[in-house]
C-alpha positions as CSV (number, residue, x, y, z in Angstrom):
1,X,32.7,-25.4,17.9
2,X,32.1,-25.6,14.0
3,X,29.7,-22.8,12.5
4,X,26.0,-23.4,12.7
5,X,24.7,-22.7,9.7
6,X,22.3,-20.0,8.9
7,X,20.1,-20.8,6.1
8,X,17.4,-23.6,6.7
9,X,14.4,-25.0,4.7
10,X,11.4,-25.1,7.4
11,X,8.4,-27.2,6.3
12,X,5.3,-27.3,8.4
13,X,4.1,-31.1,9.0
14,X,1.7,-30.5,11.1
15,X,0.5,-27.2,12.7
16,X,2.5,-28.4,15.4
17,X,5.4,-30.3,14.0
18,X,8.1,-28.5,11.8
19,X,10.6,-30.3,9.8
20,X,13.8,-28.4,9.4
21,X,17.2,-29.1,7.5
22,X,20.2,-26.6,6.5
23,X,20.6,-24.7,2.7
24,X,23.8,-24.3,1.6
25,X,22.2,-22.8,-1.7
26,X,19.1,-21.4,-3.0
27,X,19.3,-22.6,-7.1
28,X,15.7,-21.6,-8.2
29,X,13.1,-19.7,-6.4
30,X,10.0,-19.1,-9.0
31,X,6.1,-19.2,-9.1
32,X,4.4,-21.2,-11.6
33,X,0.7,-20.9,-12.4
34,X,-0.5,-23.5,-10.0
35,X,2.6,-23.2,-7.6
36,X,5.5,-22.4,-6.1
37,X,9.0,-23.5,-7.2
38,X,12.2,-24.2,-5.4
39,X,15.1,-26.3,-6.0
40,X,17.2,-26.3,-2.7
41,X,21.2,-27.4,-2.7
42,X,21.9,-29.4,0.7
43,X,24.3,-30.6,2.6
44,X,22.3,-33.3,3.5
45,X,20.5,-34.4,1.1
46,X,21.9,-32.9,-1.8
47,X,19.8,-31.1,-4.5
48,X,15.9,-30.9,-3.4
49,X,12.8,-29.9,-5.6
50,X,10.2,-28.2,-3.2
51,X,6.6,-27.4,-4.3
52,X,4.6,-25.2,-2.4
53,X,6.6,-25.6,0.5
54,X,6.9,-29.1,0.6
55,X,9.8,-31.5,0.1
56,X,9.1,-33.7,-2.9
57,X,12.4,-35.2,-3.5
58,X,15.9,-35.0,-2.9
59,X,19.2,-36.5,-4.9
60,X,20.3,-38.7,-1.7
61,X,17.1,-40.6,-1.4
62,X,15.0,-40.5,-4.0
63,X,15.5,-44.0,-5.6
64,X,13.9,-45.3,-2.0
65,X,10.6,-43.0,-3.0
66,X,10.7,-44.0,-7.0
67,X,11.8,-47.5,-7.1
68,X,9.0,-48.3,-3.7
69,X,6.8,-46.7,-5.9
70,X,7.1,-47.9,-9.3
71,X,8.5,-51.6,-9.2
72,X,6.0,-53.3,-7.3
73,X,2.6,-52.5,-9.3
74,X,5.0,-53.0,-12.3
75,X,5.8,-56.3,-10.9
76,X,2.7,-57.5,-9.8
77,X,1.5,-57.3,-13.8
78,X,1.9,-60.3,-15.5
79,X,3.6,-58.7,-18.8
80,X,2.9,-54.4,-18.4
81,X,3.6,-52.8,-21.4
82,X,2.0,-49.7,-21.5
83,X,2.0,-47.4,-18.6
84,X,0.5,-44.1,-17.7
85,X,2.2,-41.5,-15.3
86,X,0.1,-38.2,-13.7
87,X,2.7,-36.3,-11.9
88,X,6.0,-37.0,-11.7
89,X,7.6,-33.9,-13.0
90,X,11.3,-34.7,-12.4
91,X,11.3,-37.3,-14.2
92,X,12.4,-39.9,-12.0
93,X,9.2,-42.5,-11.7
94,X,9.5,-42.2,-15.4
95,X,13.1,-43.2,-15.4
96,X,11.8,-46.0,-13.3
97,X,9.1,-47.3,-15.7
98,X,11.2,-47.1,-18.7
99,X,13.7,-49.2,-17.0
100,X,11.2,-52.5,-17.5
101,X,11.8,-54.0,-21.0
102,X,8.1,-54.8,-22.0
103,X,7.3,-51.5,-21.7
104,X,6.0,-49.9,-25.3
105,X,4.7,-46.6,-24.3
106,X,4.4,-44.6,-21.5
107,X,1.9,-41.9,-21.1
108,X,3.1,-39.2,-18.4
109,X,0.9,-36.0,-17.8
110,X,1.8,-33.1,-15.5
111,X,0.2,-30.3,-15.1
112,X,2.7,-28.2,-14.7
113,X,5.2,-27.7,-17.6
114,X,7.5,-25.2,-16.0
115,X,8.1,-27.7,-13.1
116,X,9.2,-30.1,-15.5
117,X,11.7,-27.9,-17.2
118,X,13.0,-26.8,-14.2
119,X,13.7,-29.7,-13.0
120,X,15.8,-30.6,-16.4
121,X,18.1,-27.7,-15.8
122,X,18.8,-28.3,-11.9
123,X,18.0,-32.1,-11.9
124,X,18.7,-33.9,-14.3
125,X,20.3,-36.7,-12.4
126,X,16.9,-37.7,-11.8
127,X,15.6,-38.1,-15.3
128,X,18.7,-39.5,-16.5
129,X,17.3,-38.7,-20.4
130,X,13.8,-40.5,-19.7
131,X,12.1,-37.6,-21.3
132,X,14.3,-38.4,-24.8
133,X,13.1,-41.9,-24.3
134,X,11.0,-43.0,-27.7
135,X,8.3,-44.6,-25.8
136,X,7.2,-41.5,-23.8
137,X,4.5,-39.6,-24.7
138,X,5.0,-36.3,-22.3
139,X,1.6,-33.9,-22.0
140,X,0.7,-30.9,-19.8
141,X,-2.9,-30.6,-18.9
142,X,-5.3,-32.3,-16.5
143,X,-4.9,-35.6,-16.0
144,X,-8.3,-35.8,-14.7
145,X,-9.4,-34.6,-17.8
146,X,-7.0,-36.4,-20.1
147,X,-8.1,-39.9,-18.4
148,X,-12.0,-38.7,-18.8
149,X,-11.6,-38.4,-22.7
150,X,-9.0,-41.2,-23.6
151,X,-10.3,-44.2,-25.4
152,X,-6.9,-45.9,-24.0
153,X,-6.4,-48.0,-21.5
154,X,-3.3,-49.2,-19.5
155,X,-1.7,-52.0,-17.9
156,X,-0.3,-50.0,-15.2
157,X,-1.4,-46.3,-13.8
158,X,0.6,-44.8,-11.0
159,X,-0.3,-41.8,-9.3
160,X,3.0,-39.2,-8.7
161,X,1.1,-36.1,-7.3
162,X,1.5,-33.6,-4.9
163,X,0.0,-34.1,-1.4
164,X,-3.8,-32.5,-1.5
165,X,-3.5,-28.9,-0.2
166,X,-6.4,-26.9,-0.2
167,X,-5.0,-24.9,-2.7
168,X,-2.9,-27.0,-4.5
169,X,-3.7,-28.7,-7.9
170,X,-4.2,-32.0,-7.2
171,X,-6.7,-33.1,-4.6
172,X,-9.3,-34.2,-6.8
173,X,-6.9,-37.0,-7.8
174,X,-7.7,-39.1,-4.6
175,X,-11.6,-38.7,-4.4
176,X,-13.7,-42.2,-4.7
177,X,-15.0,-40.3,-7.9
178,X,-11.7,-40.3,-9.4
179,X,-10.6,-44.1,-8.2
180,X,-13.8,-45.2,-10.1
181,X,-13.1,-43.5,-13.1
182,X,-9.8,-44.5,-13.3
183,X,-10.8,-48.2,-13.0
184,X,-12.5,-48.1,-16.2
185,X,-9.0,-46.9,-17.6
186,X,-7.5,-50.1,-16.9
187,X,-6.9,-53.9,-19.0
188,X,-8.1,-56.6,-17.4
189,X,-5.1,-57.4,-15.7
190,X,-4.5,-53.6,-14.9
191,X,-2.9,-52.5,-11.9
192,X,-2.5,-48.9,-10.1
193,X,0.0,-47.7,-8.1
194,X,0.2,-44.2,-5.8
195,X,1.8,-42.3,-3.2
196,X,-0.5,-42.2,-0.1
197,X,1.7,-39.8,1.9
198,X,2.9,-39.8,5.8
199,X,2.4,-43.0,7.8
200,X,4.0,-41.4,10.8
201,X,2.0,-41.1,13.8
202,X,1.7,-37.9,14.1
203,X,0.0,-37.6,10.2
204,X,-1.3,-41.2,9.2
205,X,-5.1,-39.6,8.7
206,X,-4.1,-39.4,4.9
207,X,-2.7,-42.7,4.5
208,X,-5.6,-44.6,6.1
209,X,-8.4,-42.3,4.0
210,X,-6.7,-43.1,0.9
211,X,-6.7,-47.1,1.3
212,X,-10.3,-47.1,2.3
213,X,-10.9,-44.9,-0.4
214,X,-9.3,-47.3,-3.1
215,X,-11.2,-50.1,-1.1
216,X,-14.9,-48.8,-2.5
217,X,-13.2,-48.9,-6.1
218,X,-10.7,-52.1,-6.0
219,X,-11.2,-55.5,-4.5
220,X,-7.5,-55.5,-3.8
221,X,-5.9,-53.0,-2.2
222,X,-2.2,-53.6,-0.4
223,X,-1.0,-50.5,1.6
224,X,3.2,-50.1,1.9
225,X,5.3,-47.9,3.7
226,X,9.2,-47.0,3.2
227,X,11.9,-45.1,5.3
228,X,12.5,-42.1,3.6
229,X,14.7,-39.6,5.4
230,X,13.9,-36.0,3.8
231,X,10.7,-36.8,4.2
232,X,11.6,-37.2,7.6
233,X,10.6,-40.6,8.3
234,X,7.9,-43.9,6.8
235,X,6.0,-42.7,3.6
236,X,3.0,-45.1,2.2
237,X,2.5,-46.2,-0.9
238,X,-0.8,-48.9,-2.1
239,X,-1.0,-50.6,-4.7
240,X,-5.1,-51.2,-5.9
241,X,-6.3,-53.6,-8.5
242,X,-8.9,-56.3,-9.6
243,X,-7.3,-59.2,-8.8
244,X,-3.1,-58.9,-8.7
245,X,-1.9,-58.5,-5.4
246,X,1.8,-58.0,-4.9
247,X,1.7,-59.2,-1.0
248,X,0.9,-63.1,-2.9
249,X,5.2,-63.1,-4.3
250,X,7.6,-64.7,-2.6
251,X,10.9,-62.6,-2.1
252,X,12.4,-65.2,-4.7
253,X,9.9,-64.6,-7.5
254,X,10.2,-60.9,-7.0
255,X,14.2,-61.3,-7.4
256,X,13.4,-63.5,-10.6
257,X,10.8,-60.7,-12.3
258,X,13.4,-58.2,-11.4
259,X,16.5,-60.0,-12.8
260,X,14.3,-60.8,-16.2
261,X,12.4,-57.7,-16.5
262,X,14.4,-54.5,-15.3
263,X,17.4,-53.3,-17.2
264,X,19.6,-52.2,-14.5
265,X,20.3,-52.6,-10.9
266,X,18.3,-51.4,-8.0
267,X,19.9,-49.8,-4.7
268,X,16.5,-50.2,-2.8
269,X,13.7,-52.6,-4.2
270,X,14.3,-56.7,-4.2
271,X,12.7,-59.5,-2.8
272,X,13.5,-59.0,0.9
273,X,12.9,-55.7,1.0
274,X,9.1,-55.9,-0.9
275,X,8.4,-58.0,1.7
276,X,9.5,-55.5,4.5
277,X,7.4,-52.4,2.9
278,X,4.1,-54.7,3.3
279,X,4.4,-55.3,7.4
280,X,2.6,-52.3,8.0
281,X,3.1,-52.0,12.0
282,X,0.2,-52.7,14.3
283,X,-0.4,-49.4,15.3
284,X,-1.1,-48.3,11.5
285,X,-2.9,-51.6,10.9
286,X,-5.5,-51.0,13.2
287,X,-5.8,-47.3,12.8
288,X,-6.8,-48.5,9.3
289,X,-9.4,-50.9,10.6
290,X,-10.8,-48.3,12.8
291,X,-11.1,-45.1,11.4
292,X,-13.3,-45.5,7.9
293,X,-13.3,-42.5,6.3
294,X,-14.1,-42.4,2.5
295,X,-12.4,-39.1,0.5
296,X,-15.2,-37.7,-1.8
297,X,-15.5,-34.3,-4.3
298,X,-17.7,-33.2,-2.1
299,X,-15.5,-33.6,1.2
300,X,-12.2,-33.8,0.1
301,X,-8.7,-34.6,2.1
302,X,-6.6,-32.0,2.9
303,X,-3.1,-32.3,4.4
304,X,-1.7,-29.1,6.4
């Protein structure tokens, strides 16, 4: 019988659901001011970034996460060419955007600095130089704040944050406040993009609050999911706008965008599988018609 190894990476889903998976190495183990830091080695997944005790990406599977979230708002736009990013500190959804050839400038804020130069020393397979890129345009503050005193506006905004702990830093980035503002912050043709966390049974509450929360701001809104294994099963996604709705493309006109547009291959996203991510299962579809909860500043979401 092979060794069973000793060290493992616990992360509480649920109070009553752990996910657990093996360390082979602990590579960084730091506080920032707003969090905690880890970057995990695996033999499962390869290197992992973990804030504040939660997975938010690993090197095996994180083109699922970033190319599910990224392609299809960028697709849906008729011609995007500038894009703003809040989150996102590895670099990766970045890496994504860059890789669409009308793309001018992108606008990427995270709050905090030392995650993103962590993850340049222990990950920079995920970046692959996107922060070098001449069209980025890389801040550290609020992006609450930044969008509140911009004159700018975008054709594309996707959301890259944490999940909204209590304590954490971003859960005042999926109020109905903040959706209404950030409406304002788009073209006319504008489309946003955001992670919208678990769609597993056991933690779908999230999911469903944030599409009827985009609902009150956006006439479209066209909630996703995708299989993504360290996160230990379906993640959604939505994409929200005034008028583009990605469920309206044929698999062979998202091939076509993608074969004009993007500037290398994918290993996830094409025609077949866009299709896939927006058959959300019956179970989640009616959840989402029945449960209506709207995510406010004064009662905010919080995940465990």
């Amino acid at each position: 019988m092979k060794d069973i190894p000793t060290m493992w990476f616990s992360e509480h889903v649920t109070p009553h659901f752990i996910q657990q998976f093996s360390i082979s190495d602990v590579l960084y183990n730091g506080e920032s001011e707003f969090q905690s830091i880890q970057i995990l080695d695996t033999p499962g997944f390869g290197k992992c970034l973990i804030l504040d005790g939660k997975i938010q990406c690993s090197e095996s599977d994180e083109f699922i996460y970033h190319e599910a979230l990224v392609h299809p708002p960028m697709l849906a736009h008729p011609q995007p060419e500038t894009v703003f990013i809040a989150g996102g500190g590895e670099g990766a959804t970045l890496r994504e955007v860059l890789a669409h050839k009308t793309v001018k400038k992108a606008v990427m804020v995270d709050l905090d600095k030392k995650v993103v130069d962590v993850c340049k020393e222990f990950l920079p397979s995920l970046s692959q130089g996107a922060f070098d890129d001449s069209r980025v345009e890389l801040l550290h503050t609020d992006a609450m704040k930044y969008l509140e005193e911009t004159k700018e506006k975008f054709d594309v905004v996707i959301i890259d944050l944490t999940e909204p702990l209590e304590e954490g830093p971003s859960y005042l980035l999926y109020t109905r406040e903040f959706y209404h503002d950030l409406r304002e912050k788009l073209t006319s043709d504008g489309v946003v993009a955001l992670q919208a966390g678990s769609t597993s049974m056991v933690i779908s509450f999230g999911f469903v609050a944030v599409a009827n929360t985009l609902s009150t701001a956006f006439p479209v809104v066209a909630p996703y999911q995708a299989e993504i294994p360290s996160f230990g099963g379906s993640w959604g996604f939505a994409v929200a706008s005034q008028g583009s709705d990605p469920r309206e493309l044929s698999p062979e006109e998202v091939d076509r965008r993608l074969s004009s547009r993007v500037s290398k291959p994918l290993r996830f996203y094409d025609g077949l599988t866009h299709c896939g991510m927006y058959t959300v299962p019956k179970y989640l579809r009616e959840e989402m018609a029945r449960e209506k909860r709207i995510i406010t500043k004064d009662q905010p979401l919080f995940t465990y």
